[in-house]
C-alpha positions as CSV (number, residue, x, y, z in Angstrom):
1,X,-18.8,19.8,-14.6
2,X,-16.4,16.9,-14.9
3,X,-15.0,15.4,-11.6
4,X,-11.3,16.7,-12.0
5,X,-12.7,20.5,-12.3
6,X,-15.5,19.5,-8.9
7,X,-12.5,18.7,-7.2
8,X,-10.4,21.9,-7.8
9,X,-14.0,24.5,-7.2
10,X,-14.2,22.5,-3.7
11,X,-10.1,23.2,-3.2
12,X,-10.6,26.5,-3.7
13,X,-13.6,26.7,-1.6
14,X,-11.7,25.4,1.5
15,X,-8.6,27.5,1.0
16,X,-10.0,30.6,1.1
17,X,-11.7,29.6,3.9
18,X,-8.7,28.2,5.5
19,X,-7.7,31.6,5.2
20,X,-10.1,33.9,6.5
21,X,-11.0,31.2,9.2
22,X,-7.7,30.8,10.5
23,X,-5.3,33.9,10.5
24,X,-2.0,33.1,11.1
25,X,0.3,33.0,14.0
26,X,3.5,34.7,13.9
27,X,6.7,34.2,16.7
28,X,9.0,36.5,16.8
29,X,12.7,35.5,18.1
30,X,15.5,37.6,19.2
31,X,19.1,37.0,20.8
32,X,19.8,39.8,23.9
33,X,23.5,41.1,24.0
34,X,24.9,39.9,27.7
35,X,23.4,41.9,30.4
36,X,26.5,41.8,32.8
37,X,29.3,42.8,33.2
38,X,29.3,45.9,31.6
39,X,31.1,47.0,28.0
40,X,33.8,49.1,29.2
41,X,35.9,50.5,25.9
42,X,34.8,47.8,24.2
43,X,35.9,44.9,26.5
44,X,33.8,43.2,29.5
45,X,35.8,42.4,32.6
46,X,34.9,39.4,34.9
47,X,35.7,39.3,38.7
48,X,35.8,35.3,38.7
49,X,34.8,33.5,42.7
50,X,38.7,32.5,42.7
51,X,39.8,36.1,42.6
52,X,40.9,36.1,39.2
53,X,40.1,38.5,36.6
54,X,39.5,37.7,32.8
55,X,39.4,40.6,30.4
56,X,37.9,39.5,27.0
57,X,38.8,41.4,24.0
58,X,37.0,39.3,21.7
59,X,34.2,36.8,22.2
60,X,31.5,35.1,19.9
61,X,28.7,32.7,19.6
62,X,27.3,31.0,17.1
63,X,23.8,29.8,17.3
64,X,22.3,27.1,15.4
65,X,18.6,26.8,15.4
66,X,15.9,28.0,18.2
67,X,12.9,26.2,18.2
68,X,9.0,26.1,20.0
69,X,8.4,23.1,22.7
70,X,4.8,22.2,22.7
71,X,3.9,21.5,26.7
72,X,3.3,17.7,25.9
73,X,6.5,17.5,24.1
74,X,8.2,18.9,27.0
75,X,10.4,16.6,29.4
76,X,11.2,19.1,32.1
77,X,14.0,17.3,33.8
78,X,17.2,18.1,35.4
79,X,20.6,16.9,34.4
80,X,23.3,16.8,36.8
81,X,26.7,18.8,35.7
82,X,29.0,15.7,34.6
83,X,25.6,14.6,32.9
84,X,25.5,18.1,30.9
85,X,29.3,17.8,30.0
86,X,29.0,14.3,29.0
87,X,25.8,15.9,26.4
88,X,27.7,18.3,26.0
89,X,31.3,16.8,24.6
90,X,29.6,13.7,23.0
91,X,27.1,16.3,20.5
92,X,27.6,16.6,17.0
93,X,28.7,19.5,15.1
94,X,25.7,20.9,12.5
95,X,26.3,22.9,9.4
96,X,22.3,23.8,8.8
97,X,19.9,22.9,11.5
98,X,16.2,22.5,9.3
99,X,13.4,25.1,9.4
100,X,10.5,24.6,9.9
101,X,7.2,26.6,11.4
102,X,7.9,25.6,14.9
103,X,12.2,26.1,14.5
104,X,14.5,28.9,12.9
105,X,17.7,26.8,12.1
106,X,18.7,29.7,10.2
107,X,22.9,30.1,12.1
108,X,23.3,33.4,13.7
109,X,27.0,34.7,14.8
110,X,26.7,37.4,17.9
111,X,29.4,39.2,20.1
112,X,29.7,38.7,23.6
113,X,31.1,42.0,23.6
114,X,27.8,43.8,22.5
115,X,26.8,46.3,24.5
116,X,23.6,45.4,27.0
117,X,20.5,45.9,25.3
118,X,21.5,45.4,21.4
119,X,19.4,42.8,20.3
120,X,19.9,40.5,17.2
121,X,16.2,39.0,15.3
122,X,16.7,35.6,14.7
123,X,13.7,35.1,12.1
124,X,9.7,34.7,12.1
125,X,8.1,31.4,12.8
126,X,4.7,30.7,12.3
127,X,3.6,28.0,14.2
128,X,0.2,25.4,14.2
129,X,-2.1,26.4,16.9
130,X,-1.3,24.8,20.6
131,X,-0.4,25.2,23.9
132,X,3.4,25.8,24.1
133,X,5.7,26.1,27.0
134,X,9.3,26.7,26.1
135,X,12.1,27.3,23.1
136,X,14.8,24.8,22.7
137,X,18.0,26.4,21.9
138,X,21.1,25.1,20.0
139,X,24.5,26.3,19.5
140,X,26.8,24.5,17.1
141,X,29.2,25.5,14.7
142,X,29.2,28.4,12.4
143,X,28.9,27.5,8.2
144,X,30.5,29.8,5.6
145,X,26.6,31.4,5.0
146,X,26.0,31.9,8.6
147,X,24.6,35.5,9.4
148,X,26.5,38.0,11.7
149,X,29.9,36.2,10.6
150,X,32.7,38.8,12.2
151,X,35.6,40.3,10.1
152,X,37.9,40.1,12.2
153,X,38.0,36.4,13.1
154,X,36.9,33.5,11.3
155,X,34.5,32.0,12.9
156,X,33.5,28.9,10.2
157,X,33.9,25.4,12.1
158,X,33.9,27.6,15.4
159,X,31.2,27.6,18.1
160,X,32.4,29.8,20.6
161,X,35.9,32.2,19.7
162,X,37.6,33.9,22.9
163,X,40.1,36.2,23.7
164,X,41.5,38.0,26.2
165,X,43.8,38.4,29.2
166,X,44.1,36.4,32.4
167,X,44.9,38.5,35.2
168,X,45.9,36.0,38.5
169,X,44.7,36.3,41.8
170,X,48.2,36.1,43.2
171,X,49.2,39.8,41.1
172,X,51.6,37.8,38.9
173,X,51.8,38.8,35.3
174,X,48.8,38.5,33.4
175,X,48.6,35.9,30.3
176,X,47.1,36.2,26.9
177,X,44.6,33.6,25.4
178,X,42.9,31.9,22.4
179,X,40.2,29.6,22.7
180,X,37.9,28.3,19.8
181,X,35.5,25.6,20.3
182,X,33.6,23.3,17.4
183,X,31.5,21.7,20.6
184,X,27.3,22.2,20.3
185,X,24.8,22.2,23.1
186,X,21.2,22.5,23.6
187,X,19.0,23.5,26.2
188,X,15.2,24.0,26.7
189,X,14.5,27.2,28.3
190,X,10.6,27.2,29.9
191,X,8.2,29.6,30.2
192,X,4.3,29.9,31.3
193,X,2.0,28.3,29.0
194,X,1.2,30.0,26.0
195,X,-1.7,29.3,24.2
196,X,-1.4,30.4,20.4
197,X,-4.4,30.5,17.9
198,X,-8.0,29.6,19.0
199,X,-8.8,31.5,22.4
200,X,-5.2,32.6,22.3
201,X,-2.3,34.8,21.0
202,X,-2.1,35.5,17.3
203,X,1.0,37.2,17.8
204,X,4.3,36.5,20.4
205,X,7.5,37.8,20.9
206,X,10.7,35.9,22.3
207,X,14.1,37.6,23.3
208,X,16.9,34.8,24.7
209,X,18.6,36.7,27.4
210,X,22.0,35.6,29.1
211,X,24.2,37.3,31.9
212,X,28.0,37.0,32.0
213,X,28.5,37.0,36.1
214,X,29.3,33.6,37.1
215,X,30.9,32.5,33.3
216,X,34.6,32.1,34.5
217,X,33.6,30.8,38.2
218,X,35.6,27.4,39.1
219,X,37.4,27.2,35.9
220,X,41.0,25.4,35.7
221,X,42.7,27.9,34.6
222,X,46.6,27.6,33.9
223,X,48.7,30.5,33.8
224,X,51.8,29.1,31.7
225,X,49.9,28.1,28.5
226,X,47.4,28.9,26.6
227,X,43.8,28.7,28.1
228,X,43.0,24.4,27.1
229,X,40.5,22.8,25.3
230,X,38.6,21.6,28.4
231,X,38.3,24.8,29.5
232,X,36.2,26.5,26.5
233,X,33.6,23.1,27.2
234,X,33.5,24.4,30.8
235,X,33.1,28.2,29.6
236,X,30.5,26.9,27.1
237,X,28.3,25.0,29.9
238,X,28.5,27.8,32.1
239,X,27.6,30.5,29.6
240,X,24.6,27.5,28.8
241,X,23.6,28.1,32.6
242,X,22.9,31.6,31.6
243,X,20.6,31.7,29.2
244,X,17.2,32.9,29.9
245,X,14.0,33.6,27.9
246,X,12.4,36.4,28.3
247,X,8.7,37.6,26.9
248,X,8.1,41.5,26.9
């Protein structure tokens, strides 16, 4: 047997036993609809800590990529809020985040305005054996290809798309607004150790959860012009804030 045909029996040899050796791992990851406030008629209503009251008639998200945080990897620290804004305003926009077996960077487009309990399955990943302790979550703007893209607004270049009515505290007459937002975040969201492969799970599933309570607390809202600029990036942090993962 000539050297070059040696080497390709013994390639074989070790990938079928790669194979049967080592089955592989699979991560399921799925986005949660907002628990609260409830849909009512199709719109969610927020009772704000000012008194005020937002009614959203349209809302979406785009999400970029969700990835796995090995525990080594993992830098579990806490930023303070202008240090968040300042991450938060200064990040750049992403058309494709890359895939990999440890990240979906595949964009998904949801609605804020799904009922509680929809969910929306991100994608698969299958990664390398370890100990892992969180997902790392990104939101940037939407591409042209991005799944879950709405009909009824464009959401390309957009992050976050609102709309609604602000109803005042003070009972004068409510005001209509528009806000789209190009900004990105990300966030790592911890869990218990999880040890996949080996000893461990062959299998895990992942749903990122976010409630809607506290999304409109403290914001600077003006009532004779459109909602501004500043005020999606606070909406965006806040909705940040909210986001939980969850294992069934």
């Amino acid at each position: 047997m000539s050297k070059l045909l040696r080497i390709a029996a013994v390639s074989v040899v070790l990938a079928s036993c790669s194979s049967s050796d080592d089955p592989g791992i699979e991560v399921d990851v799925a986005i949660a609809s907002p628990s609260s406030p409830a849909v009512v008629e199709g719109v969610r209503t927020f009772e704000t800590n000012q008194g005020h009251r937002i009614v959203l008639t349209k809302a979406y998200l785009a999400t970029g990529s969700v990835g796995l945080l090995a525990c080594l990897d993992h830098d579990h620290h806490h930023l303070t809020w202008g240090e968040r804004l300042r991450r938060l305003i200064v990040a750049d926009a992403h058309a494709h985040s890359m895939s990999s077996p440890v990240q979906l960077g595949i964009p998904v487009v949801e609605s804020l305005l799904a009922p509680a309990g929809e969910r929306i399955h991100v994608g698969t990943m299958e990664p390398p054996p370890g100990d892992y302790c969180g997902l790392r979550y990104a939101a940037f703007a939407a591409d042209h290809d991005a799944a879950g893209l709405p009909e009824d607004v464009s959401m390309e270049g957009k992050t976050l798309y609102l709309e609604g009515l602000f109803e005042p505290a003070d009972g004068s007459a409510a005001v209509a607004f528009q806000i789209d937002s190009a900004e990105s975040f990300e966030i790592d969201l911890i869990f218990p150790q999880l040890e996949l492969g080996g000893s461990g799970e062959l299998e895990a599933s992942f749903s990122l959860g976010k409630s809607g309570d506290h999304w409109f607390d403290d914001l600077p809202l003006d009532t004779s012009a459109d909602l501004s600029e500043a005020i999606g990036t606070t909406f965006l942090l806040r909705l940040r804030d909210s986001l939980k993962v969850q294992m069934p």
